[in-house]
C-alpha positions, -999 to 999 in steps of 0.1 A, spaced: 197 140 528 220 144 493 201 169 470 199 150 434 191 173 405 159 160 387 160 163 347 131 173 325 119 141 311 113 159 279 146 173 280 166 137 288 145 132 251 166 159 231 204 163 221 219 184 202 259 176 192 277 205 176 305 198 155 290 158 152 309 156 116 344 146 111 364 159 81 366 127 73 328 117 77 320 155 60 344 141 28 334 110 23 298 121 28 303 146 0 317 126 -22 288 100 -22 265 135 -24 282 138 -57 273 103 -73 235 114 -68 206 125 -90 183 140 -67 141 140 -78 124 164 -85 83 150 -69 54 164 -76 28 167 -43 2 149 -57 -8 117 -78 -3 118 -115 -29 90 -123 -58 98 -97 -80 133 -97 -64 155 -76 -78 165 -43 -107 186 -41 -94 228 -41 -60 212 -49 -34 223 -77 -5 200 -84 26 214 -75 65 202 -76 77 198 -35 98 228 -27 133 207 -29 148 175 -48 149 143 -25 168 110 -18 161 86 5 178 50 16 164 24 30 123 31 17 113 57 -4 84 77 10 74 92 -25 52 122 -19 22 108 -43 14 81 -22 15 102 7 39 99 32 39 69 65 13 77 86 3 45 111 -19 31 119 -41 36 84 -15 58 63 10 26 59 -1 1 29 14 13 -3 36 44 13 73 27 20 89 14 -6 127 -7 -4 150 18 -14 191 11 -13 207 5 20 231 27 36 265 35 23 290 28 48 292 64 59 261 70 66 253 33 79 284 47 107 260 78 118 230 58 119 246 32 142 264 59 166 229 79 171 214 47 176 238 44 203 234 77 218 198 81 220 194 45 238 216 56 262 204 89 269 167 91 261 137 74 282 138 40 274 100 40 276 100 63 248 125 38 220 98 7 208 121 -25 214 126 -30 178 137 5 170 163 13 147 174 44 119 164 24 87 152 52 69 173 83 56 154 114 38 183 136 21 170 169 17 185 194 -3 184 231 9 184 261 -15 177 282 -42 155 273 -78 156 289 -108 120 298 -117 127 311 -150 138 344 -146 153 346 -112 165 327 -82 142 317 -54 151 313 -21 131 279 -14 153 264 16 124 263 46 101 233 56 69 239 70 51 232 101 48 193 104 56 162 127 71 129 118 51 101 126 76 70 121 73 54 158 106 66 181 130 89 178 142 106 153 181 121 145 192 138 118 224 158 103 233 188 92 261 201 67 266 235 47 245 264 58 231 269 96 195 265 100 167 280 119 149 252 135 119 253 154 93 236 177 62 250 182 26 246 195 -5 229 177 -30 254 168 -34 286 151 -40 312 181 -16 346 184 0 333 207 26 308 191 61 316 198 86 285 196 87 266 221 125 257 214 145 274 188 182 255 180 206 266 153 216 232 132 248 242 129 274 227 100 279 189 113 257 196 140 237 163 151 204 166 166 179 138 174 147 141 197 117 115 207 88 110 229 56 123 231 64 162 234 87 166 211 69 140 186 30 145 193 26 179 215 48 199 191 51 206 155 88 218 141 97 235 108 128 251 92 124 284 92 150 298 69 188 287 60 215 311 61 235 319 29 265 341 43 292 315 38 285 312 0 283 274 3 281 253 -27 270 215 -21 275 181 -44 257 168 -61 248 196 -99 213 199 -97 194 215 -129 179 247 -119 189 244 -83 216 250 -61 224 237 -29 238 251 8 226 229 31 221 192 28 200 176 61 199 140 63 170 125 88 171 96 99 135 72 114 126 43 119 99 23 96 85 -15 108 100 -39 82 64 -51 73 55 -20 62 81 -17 35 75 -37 1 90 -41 -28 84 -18 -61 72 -51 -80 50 -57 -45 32 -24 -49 -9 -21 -59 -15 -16 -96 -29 23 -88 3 31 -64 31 15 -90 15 31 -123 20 65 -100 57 62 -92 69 40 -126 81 69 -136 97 81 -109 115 46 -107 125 53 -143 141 79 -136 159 59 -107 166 33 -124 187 56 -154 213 55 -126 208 33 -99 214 -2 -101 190 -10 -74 161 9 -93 169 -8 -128 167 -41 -106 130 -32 -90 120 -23 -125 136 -54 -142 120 -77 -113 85 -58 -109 
């Protein structure tokens, strides 16, 4: 009898693509970089008491994001009850970026377990997160780590990587001694990496544990207080129903992010539209 190598189910449900990003995909995507003006969010609701034993703080890195706008306030998509009032239209994809969404689309349809990508699954969301160090006053602060978390947009998720390397991890639920990762991969610059299905989604949690700074990188767009070495864009995948409109928002949710919009809006045509039509 032929012997037929088996594959890990949870491993047919990961890739990793080094060197993913063209020159041309890396220039065009910096020169859209450029044209932004990242936000600055604070965690919590400006307009509602904060939660109990909580102090408002700024999130650890300025944001963009395509497609909805998961503003931190509202809390972030969480079905089935964290999704009234949490995705908000944002502006499509430029084309470079519409390009990778399509192509990982691509790849993880024909490589992960079908089983684990919903029928109606597509990248329509894009968080740009910006990696580095803030000015606090007095002194630089290295703030370029994400914590412990999972994302819980249904399928899978990709996302790229340029500037700086970076220290990702998976690792197990719980808070016991005995935690160590249970994959560690180096997101190298213009690496691609996508993963889905329920280990890699629900068992584990992942984080960024550190960015390197050895290469002295220097990413678009000028940031006040705040420079960037690694830019990450993820890419998920939100139900259309579950995305509204600014103007669609309740009264509590849109008197918490006018001003965010605002500040959207200064440059952003599509922003100055949501605010014009709300």
């Amino acid at each position: 009898m032929a012997w037929r190598r088996t594959v890990d189910p949870a491993e047919r449900n990961y890739l990793y693509v080094a060197g993913y990003v063209t020159a041309t995909m890396r220039a065009q995507l910096e020169a859209w970089l450029a044209t932004l003006h990242p936000l600055w969010e604070q965690r919590y609701s400006t307009v509602q008491p904060l939660p109990p034993g909580r102090e408002q703080r700024a999130l650890l890195r300025p944001v963009y994001w395509l497609g909805n706008w998961q503003f931190a306030c509202l809390g972030y998509y969480e079905p089935p009850r964290g999704v009234r009032d949490r995705c908000i239209t944002a502006e499509p994809f430029p084309p470079v970026i519409a390009q990778i969404a399509a192509d990982a689309e691509q790849r993880i349809r024909a490589r992960f377990a079908p089983a684990d990508v919903p029928p109606s699954w597509r990248l329509d969301t894009c968080l740009v997160n910006f990696y580095g160090d803030r000015w606090d006053g007095e002194r630089w602060v290295d703030v370029a780590r994400v914590g412990e978390h999972r994302d819980f947009e249904p399928g899978p998720v990709a996302s790229v990587s340029i500037g700086e390397r970076a220290l990702f991890q998976f690792v197990p639920r719980g808070h016991g001694d005995d935690r160590r990762p249970a994959r560690t991969q180096w997101l190298d610059d213009g690496g691609l990496q996508a993963f889905g299905g329920r280990r890699w989604k629900e068992d584990l949690l992942h984080r960024v544990s550190r960015v390197d700074d050895r290469r002295g990188v220097a990413l678009p767009p000028a940031i006040d207080g705040f420079r960037t070495r690694r830019v990450n864009l993820t890419f998920r995948h939100v139900p259309a129903e579950h995305v509204v409109g600014f103007g669609r928002l309740g009264a509590t949710a849109q008197a918490d992010v006018r001003g965010y919009v605002q500040t959207l809006a200064a440059h952003a045509p599509f922003f100055a539209s949501a605010l014009t039509n709300a």
